[in-house]
N, C-alpha and C positions, 0 to 999 in steps of 0.2 A: 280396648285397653289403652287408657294415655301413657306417653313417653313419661319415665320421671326424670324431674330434673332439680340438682340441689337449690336449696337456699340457704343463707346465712345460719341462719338459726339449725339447722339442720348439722352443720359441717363440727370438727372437733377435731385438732390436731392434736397428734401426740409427737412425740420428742425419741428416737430408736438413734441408736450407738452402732455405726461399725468398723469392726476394726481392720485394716487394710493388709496388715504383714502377711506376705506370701499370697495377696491378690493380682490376677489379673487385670490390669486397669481397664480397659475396654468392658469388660465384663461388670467389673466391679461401677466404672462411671453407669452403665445402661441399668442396672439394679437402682442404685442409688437417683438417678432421675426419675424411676419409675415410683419411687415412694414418695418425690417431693413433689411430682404431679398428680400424685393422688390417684396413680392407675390400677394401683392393686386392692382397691376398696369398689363395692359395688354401688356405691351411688356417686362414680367418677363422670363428673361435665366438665365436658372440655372449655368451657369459658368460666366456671366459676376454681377457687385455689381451695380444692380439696384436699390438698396434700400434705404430707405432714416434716417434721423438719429433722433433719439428720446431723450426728456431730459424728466426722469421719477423723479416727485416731490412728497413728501409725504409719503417715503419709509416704516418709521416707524409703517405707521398707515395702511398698507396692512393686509390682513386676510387669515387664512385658514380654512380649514370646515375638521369635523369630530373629531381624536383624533389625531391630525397633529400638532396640537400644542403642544401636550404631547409625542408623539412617534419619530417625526422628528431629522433626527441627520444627522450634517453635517461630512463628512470622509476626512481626509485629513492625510498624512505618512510623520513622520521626513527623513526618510529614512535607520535607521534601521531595522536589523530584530524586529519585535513584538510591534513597536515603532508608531501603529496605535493610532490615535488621533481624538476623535468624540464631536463633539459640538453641543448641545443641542440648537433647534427652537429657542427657548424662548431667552436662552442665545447671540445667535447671534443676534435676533432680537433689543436686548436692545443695544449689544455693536455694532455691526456694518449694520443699516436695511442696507445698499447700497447691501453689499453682497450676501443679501437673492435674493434680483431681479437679481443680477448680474450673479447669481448662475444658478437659473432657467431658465433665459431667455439664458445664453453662452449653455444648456444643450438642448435647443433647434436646435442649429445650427447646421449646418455643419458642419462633422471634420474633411474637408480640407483647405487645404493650407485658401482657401476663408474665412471658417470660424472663421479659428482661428488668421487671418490679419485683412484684411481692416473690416469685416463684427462685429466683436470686438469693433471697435475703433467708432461705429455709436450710440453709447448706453450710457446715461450721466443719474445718477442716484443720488437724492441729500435724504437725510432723510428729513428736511422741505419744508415746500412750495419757499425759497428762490432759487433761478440758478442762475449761474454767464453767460447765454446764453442770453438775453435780445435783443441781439446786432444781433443774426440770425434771429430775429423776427416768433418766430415759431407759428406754427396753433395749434390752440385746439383740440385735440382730443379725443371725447368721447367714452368710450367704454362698454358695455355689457348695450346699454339703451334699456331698454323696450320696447315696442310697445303699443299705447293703445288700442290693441283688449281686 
């Protein structure tokens, strides 16, 4: 039995909606990378962008657990020596939520060529419930629902 393996012609991306209010970020980033990588479909190859593209709504009102809202700090360097620069959970979350998802979910990826291209540009993040995507007609997609056992 041969390995299969996609090609172009083969692949079809679709366009899935979700919403973030009252998500765990960690959880909620490892979901959402899992869809733009294309891991939850069965003809997923790891070098080719089988993935499909997500518009994440309600950024602001995502959640973390523990003392993550108090200890978290984003790192980022002017490019000086000693000229490191760290911002505060809280403080990012108020000025920019898009970032915080943007953050987490790119730290998931690959850091190849793959990654840091096409697999980038699948990920559309708004802080309210509004999207300017209307037009892809995307799916709902629910994530971490419960079971009734």
């Amino acid at each position: 039995m041969k390995t299969y393996s996609a090609t172009p012609r083969d692949i079809e991306h679709q366009w899935y909606i979700v919403d973030a209010e009252g998500q765990v970020l960690g959880r909620l980033a490892t979901a959402v990378a899992n869809i733009i990588r294309g891991k939850h479909k069965p003809m997923f190859t790891p070098h080719m962008d089988t993935g499909d593209n997500v518009i994440v709504i309600n950024a602001a009102k995502v959640r973390v657990t523990g003392k993550k809202a108090e200890q978290k700090q984003y790192f980022r360097h002017t490019g000086y020596m000693g000229h490191e620069r760290f911002t505060p959970f809280e403080m990012m979350l108020s000025k920019h939520p898009e970032r915080v998802i943007e953050k987490a979910v790119y730290g998931m990826l690959p850091k190849t060529a793959l990654g840091r291209g096409k697999l980038r540009q699948k990920l559309r993040v708004f802080a309210d419930a509004k999207h300017t995507h209307a037009a892809q007609q995307p799916k709902v997609l629910v994530l971490n629902q419960k079971s009734g056992k």
